[in-house]
MARNU-670755 format. One record per atom (N, C-alpha, C): residue in three letters; x, y, z; residue number from 1; atom name. Coordinates in nm, 3 decimals, padded with zeros to 5 digits, always signed. Layout:
REM MARNU-670755
> ALA, X, Y, Z, NUM, CA
...
END
This chain:
REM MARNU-670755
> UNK, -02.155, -00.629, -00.571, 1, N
> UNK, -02.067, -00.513, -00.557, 1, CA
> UNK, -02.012, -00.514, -00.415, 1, C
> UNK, -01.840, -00.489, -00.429, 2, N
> UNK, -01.844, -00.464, -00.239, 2, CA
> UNK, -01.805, -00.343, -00.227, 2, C
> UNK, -01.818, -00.303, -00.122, 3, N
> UNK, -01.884, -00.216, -00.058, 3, CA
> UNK, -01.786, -00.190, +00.099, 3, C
> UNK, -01.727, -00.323, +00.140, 4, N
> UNK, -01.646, -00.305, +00.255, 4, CA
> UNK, -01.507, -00.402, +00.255, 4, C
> UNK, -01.401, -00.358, +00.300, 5, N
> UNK, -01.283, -00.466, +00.337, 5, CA
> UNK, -01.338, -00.593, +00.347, 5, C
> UNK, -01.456, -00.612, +00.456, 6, N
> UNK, -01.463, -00.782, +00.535, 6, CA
> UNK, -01.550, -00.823, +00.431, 6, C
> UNK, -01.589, -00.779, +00.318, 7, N
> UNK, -01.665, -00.840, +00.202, 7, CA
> UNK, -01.607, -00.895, +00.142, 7, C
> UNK, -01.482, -00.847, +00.093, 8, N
> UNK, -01.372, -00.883, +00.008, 8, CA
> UNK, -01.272, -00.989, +00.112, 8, C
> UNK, -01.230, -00.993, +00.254, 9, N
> UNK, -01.205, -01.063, +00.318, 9, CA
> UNK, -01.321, -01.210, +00.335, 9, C
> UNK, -01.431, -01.164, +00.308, 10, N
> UNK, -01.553, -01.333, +00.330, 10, CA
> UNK, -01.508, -01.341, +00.191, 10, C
> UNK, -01.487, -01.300, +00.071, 11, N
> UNK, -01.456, -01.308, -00.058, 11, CA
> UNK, -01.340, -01.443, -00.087, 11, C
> UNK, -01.220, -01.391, -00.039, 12, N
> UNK, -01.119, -01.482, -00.020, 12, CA
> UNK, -01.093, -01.603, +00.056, 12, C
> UNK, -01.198, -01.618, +00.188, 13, N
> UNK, -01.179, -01.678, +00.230, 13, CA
> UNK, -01.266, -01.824, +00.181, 13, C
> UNK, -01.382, -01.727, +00.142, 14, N
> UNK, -01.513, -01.858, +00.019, 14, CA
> UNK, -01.403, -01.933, -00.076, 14, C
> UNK, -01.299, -01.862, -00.166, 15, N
> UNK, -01.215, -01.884, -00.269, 15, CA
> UNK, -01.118, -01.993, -00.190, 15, C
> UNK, -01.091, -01.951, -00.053, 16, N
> UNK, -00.997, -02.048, +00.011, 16, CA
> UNK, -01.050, -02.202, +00.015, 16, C
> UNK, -01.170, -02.159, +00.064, 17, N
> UNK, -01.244, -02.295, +00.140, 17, CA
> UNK, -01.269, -02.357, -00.003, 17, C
> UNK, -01.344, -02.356, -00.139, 18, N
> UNK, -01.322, -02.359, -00.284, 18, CA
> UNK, -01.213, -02.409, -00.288, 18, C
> UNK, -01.058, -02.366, -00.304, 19, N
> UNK, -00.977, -02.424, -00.330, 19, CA
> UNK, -00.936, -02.596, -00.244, 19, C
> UNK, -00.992, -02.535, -00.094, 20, N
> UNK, -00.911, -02.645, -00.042, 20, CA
> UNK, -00.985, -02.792, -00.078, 20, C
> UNK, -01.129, -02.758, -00.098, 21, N
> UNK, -01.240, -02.850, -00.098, 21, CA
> UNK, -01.178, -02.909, -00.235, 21, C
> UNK, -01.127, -02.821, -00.338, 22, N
> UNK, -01.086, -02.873, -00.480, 22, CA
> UNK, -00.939, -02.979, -00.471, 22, C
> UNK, -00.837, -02.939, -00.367, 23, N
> UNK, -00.762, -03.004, -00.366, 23, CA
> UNK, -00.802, -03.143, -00.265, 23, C
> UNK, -00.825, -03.146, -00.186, 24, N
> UNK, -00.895, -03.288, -00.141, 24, CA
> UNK, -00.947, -03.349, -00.231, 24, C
> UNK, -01.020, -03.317, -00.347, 25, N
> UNK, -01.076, -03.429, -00.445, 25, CA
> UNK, -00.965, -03.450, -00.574, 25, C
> UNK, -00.874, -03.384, -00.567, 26, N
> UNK, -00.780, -03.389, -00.644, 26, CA
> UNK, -00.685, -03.535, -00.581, 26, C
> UNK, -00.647, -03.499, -00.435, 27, N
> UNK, -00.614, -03.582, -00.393, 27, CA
> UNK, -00.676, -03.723, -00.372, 27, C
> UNK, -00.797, -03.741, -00.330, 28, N
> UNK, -00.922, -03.876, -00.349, 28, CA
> UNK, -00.909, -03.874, -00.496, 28, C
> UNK, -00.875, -03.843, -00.630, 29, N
> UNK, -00.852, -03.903, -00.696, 29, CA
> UNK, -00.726, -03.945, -00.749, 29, C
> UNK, -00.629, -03.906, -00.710, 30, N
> UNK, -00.489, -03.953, -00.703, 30, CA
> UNK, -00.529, -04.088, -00.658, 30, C
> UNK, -00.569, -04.088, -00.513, 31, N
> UNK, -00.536, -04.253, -00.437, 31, CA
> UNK, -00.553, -04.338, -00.549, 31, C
> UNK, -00.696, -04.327, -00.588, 32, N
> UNK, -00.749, -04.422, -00.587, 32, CA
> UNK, -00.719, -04.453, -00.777, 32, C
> UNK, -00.625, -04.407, -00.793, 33, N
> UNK, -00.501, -04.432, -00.922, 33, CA
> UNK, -00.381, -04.487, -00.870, 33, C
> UNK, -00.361, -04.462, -00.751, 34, N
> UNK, -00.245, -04.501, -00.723, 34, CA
> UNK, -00.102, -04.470, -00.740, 34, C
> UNK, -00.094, -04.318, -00.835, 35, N
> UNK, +00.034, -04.267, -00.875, 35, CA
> UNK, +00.015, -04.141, -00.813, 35, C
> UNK, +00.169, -04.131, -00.816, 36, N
> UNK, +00.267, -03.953, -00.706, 36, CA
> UNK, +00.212, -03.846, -00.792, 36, C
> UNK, +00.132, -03.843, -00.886, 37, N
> UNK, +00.039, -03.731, -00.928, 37, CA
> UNK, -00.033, -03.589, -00.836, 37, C
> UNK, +00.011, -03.513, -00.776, 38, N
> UNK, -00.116, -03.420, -00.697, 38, CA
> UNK, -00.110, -03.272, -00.756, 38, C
> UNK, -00.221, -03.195, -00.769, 39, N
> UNK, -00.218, -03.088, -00.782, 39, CA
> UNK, -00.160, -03.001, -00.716, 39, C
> UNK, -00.213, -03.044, -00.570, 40, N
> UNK, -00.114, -03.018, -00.450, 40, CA
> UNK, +00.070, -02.950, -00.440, 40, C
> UNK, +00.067, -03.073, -00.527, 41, N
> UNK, +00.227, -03.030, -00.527, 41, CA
> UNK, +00.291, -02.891, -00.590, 41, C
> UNK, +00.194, -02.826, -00.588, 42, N
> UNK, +00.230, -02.706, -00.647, 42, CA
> UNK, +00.275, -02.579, -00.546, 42, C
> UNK, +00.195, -02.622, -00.483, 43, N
> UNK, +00.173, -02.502, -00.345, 43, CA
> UNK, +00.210, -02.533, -00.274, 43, C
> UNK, +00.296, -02.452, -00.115, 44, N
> UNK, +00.360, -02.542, +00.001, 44, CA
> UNK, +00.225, -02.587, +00.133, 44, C
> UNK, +00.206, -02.632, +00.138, 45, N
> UNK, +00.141, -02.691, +00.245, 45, CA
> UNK, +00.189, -02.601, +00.391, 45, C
> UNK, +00.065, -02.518, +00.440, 46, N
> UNK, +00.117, -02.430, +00.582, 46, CA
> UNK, +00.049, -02.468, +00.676, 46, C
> UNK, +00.083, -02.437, +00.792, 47, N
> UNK, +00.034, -02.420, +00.917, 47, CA
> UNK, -00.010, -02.338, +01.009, 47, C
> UNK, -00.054, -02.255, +01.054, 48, N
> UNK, -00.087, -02.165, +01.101, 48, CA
> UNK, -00.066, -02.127, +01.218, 48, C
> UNK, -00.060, -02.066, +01.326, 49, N
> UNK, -00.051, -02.106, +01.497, 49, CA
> UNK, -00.098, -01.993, +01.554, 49, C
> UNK, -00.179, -01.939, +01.649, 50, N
> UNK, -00.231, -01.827, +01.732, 50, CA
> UNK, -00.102, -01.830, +01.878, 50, C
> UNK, -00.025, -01.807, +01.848, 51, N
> UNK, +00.042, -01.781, +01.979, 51, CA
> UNK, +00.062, -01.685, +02.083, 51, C
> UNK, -00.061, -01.626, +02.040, 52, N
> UNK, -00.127, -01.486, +02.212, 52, CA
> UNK, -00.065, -01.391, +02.098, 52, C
> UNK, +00.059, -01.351, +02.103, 53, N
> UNK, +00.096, -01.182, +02.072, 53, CA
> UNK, +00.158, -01.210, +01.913, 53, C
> UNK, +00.129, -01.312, +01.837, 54, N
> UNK, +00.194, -01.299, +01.743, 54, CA
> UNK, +00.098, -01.463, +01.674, 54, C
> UNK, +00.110, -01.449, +01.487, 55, N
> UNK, +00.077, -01.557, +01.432, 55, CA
> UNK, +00.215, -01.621, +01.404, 55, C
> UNK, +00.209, -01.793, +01.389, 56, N
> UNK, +00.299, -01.824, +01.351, 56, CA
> UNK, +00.293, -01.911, +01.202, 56, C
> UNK, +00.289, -01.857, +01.101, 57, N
> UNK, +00.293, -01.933, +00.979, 57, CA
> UNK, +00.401, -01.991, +00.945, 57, C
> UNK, +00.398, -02.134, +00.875, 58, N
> UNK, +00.528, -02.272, +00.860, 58, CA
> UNK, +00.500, -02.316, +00.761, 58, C
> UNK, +00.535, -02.363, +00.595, 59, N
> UNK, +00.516, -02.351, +00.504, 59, CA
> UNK, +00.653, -02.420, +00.448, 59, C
> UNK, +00.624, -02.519, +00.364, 60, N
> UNK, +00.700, -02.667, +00.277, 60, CA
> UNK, +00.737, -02.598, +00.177, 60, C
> UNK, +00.843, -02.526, +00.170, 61, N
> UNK, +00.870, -02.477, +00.057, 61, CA
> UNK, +01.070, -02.530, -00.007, 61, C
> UNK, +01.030, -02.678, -00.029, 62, N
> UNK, +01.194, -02.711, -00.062, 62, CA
> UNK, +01.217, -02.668, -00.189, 62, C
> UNK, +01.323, -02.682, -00.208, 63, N
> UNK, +01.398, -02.680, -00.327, 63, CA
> UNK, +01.367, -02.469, -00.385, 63, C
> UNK, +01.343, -02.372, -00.312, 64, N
> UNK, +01.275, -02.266, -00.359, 64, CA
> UNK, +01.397, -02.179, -00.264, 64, C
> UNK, +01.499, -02.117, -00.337, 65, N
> UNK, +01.568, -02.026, -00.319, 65, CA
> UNK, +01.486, -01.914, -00.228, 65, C
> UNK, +01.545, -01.767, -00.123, 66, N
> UNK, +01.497, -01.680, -00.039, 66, CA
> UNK, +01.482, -01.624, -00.174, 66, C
> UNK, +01.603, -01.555, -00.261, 67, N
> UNK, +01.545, -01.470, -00.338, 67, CA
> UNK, +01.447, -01.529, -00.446, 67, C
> UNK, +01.360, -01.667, -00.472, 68, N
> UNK, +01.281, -01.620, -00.534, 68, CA
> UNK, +01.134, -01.672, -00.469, 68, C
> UNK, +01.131, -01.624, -00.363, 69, N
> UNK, +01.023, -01.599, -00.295, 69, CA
> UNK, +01.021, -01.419, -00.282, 69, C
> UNK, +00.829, -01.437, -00.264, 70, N
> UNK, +00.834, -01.304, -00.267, 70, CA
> UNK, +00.667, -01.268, -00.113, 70, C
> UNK, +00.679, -01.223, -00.058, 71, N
> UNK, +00.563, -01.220, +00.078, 71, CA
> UNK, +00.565, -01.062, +00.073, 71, C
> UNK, +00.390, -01.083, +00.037, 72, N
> UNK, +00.368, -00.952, +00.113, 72, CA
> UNK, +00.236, -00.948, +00.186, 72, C
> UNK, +00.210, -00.821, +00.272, 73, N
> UNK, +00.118, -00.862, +00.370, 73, CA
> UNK, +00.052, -00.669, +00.347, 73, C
> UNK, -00.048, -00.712, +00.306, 74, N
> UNK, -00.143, -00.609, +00.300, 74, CA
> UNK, -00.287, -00.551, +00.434, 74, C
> UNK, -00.265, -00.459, +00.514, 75, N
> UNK, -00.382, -00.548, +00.619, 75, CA
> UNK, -00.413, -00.646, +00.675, 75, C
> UNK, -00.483, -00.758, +00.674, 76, N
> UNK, -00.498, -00.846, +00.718, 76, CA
> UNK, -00.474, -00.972, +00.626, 76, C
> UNK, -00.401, -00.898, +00.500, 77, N
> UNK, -00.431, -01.035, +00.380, 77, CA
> UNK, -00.268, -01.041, +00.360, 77, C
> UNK, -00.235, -01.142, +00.346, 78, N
> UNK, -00.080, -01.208, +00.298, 78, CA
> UNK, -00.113, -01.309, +00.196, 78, C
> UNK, +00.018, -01.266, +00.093, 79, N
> UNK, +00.046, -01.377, -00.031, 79, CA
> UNK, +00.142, -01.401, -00.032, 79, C
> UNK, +00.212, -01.526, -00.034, 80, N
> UNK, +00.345, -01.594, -00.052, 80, CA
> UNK, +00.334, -01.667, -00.215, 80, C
> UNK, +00.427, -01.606, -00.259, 81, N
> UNK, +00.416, -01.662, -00.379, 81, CA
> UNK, +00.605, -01.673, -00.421, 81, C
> UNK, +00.620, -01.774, -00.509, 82, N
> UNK, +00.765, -01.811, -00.539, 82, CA
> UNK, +00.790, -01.893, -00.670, 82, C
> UNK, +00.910, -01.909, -00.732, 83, N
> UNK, +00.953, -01.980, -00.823, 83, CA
> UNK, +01.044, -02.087, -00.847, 83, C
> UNK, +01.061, -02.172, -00.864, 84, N
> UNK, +01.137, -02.271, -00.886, 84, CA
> UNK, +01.201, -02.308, -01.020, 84, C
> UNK, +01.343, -02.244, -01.072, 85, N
> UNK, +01.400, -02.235, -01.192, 85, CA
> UNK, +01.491, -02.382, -01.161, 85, C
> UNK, +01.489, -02.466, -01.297, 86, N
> UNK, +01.614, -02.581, -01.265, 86, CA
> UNK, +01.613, -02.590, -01.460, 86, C
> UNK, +01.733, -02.499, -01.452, 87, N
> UNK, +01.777, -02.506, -01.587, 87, CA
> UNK, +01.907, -02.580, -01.606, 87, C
> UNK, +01.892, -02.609, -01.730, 88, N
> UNK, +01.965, -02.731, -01.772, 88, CA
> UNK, +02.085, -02.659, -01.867, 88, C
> UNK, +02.251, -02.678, -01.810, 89, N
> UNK, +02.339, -02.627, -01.847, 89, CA
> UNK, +02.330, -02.662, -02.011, 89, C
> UNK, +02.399, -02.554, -02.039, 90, N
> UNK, +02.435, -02.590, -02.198, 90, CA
> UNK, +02.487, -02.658, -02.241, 90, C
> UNK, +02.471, -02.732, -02.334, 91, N
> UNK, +02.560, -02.834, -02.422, 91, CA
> UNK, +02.533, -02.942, -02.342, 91, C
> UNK, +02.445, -02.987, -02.211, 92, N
> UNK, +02.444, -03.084, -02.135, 92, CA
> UNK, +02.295, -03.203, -02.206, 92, C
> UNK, +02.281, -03.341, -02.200, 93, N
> UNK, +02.127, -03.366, -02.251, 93, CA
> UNK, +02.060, -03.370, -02.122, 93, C
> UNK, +01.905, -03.432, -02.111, 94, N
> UNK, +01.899, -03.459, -01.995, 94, CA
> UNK, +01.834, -03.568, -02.023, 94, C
> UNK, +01.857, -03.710, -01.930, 95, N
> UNK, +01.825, -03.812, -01.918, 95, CA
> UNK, +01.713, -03.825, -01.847, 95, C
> UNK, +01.658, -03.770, -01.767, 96, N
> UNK, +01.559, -03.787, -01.666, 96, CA
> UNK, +01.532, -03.692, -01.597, 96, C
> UNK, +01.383, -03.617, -01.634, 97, N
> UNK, +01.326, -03.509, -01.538, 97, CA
> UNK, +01.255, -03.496, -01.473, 97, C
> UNK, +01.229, -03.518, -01.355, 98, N
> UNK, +01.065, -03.534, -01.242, 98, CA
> UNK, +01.110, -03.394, -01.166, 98, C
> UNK, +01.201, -03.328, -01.169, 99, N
> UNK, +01.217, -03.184, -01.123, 99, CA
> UNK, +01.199, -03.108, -01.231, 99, C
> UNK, +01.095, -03.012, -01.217, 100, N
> UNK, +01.075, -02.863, -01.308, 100, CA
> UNK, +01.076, -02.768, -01.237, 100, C
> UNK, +01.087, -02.671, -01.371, 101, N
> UNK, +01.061, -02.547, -01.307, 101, CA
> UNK, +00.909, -02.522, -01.293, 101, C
> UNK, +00.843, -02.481, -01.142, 102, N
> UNK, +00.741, -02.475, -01.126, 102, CA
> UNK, +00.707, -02.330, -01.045, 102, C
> UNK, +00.623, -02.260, -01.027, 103, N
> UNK, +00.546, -02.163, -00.936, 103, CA
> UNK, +00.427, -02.182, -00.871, 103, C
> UNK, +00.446, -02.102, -00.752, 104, N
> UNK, +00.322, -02.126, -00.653, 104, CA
> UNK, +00.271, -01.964, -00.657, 104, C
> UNK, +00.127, -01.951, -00.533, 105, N
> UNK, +00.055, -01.864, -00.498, 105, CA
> UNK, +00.000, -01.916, -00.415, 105, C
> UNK, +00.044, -01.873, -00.266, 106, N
> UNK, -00.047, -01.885, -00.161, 106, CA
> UNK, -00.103, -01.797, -00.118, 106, C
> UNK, -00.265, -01.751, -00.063, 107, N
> UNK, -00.280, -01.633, -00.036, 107, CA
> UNK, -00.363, -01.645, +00.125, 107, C
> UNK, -00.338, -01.543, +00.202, 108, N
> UNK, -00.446, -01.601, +00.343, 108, CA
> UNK, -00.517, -01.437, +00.428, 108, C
> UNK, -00.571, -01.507, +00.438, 109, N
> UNK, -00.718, -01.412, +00.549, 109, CA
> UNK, -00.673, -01.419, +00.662, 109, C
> UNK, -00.587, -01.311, +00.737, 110, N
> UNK, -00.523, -01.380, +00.865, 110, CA
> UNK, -00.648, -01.321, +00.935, 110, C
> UNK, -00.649, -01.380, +01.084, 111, N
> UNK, -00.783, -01.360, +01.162, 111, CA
> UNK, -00.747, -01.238, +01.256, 111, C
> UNK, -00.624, -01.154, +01.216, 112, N
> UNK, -00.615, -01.013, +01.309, 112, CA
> UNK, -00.497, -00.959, +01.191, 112, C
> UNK, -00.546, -00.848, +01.274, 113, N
> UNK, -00.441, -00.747, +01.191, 113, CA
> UNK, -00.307, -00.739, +01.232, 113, C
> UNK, -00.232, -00.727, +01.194, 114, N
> UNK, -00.034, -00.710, +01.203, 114, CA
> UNK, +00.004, -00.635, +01.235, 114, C
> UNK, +00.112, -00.595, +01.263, 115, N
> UNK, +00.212, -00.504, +01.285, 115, CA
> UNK, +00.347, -00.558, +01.193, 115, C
> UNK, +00.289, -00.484, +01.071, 116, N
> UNK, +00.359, -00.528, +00.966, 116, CA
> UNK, +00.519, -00.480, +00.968, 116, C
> UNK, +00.543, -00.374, +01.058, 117, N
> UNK, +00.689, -00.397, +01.072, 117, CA
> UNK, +00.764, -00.424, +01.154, 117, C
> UNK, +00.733, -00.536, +01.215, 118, N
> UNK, +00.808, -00.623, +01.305, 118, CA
> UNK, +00.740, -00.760, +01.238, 118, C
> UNK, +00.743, -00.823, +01.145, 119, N
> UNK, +00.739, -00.927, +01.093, 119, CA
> UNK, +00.864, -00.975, +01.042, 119, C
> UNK, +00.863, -01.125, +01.072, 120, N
> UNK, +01.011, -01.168, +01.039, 120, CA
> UNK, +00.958, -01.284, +00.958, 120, C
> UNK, +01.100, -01.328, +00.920, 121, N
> UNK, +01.049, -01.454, +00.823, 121, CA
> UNK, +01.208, -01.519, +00.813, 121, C
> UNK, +01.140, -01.634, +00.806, 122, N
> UNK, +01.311, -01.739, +00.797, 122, CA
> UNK, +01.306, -01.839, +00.770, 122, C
> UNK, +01.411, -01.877, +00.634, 123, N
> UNK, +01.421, -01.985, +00.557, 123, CA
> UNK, +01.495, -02.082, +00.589, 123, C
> UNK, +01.479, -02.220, +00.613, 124, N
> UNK, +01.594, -02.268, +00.653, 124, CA
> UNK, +01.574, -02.424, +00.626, 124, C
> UNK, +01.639, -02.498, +00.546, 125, N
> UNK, +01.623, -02.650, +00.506, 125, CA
> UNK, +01.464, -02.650, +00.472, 125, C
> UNK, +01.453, -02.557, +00.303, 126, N
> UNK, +01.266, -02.563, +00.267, 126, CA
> UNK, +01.188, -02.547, +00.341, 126, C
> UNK, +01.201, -02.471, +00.512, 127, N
> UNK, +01.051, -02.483, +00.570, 127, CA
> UNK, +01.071, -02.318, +00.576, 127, C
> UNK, +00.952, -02.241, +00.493, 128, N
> UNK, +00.951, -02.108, +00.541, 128, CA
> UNK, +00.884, -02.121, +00.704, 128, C
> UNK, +00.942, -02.005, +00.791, 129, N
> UNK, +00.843, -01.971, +00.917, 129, CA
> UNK, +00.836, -01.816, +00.918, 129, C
> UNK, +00.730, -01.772, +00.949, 130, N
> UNK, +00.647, -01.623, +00.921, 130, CA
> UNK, +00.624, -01.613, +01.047, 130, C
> UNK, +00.719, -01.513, +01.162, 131, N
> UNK, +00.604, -01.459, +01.271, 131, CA
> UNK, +00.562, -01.338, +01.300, 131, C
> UNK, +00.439, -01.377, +01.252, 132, N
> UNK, +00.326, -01.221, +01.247, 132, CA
> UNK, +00.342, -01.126, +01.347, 132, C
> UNK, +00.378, -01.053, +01.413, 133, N
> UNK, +00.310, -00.989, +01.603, 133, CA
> UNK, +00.151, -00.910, +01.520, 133, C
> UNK, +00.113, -00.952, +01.626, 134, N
> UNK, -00.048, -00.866, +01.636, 134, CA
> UNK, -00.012, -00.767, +01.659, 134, C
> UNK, -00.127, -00.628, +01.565, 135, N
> UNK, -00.152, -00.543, +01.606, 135, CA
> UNK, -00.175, -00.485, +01.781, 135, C
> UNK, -00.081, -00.372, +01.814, 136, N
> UNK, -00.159, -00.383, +01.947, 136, CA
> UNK, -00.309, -00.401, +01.967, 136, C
> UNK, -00.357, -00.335, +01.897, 137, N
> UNK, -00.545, -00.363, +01.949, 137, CA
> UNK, -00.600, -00.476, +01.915, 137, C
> UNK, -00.508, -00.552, +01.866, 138, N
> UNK, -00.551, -00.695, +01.797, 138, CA
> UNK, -00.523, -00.823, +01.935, 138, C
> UNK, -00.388, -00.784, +02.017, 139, N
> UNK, -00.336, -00.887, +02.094, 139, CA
> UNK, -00.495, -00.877, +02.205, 139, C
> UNK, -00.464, -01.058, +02.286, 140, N
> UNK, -00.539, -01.039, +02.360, 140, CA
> UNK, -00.498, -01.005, +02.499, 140, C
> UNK, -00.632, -00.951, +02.602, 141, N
> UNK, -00.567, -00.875, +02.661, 141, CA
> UNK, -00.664, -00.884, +02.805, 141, C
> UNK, -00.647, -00.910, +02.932, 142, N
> UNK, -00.708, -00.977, +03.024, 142, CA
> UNK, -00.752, -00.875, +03.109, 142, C
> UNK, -00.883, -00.899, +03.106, 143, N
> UNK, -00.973, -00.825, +03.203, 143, CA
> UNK, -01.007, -00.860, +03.313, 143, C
> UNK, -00.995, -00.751, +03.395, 144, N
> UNK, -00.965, -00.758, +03.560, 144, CA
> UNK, -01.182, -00.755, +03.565, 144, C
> UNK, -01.227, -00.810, +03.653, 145, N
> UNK, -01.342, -00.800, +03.702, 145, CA
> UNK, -01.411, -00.714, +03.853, 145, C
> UNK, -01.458, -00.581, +03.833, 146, N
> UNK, -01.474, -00.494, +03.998, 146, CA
> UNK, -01.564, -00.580, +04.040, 146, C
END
């Protein structure tokens, strides 16, 4: 049973570390087949960055239109989640498809709290970038010594 926020925050983040541990063996078994197969490819691959007064999240998201992405940031928890439609005109056949329509869900445990309205976000040639600003009581903040 929980009982507190950071329960449900160690919650997600167990589920994170779970997932990622699942996609590494997804990937060790790709290699060692030798085909462009990954589970991976579902989700954008991010980055994270602590840059003092603000996070900076960066995220592989080609071929995925602004409007059908969707980010929201709850407390300390953010989900990026989006769709990828590639429909096939009418009356057209199709000869060859390695593009679908696919969806993601990314979800993250950021390590401070936000100031959720001054968050920006910007799309530009598939790379989302997210910059968080810290909460004031969150930024860090330098102590003088008497």
């Amino acid at each position: 049973m929980f009982t507190r926020w950071s329960d449900i925050d160690r919650m997600f983040e167990a589920m994170g570390l779970l997932r990622g541990r699942l996609d590494s063996m997804y990937d060790d078994f790709d290699r060692s087949f030798g085909t462009g197969w990954t589970l991976s490819g579902n989700y954008p691959r991010t980055n994270m960055v602590d840059r003092g007064d603000f996070l900076e999240l960066t995220a592989e998201i080609p071929g995925i239109a602004k409007n059908d992405l969707n980010i929201k940031l709850q407390g300390n928890y953010l989900e990026i989640s989006g769709i990828r439609n590639i429909a096939v005109p009418e009356g057209y056949t199709v000869h060859r498809r390695e593009r679908g329509t696919t969806s993601f869900t990314r979800s993250f445990s950021l390590p401070s709290e936000i100031d959720a309205s001054k968050v920006t976000a910007n799309l530009a040639n598939g790379i989302l970038v997210l910059k968080l600003p810290k909460a004031e009581a969150a930024k860090p903040r330098q102590i003088t010594i008497n």
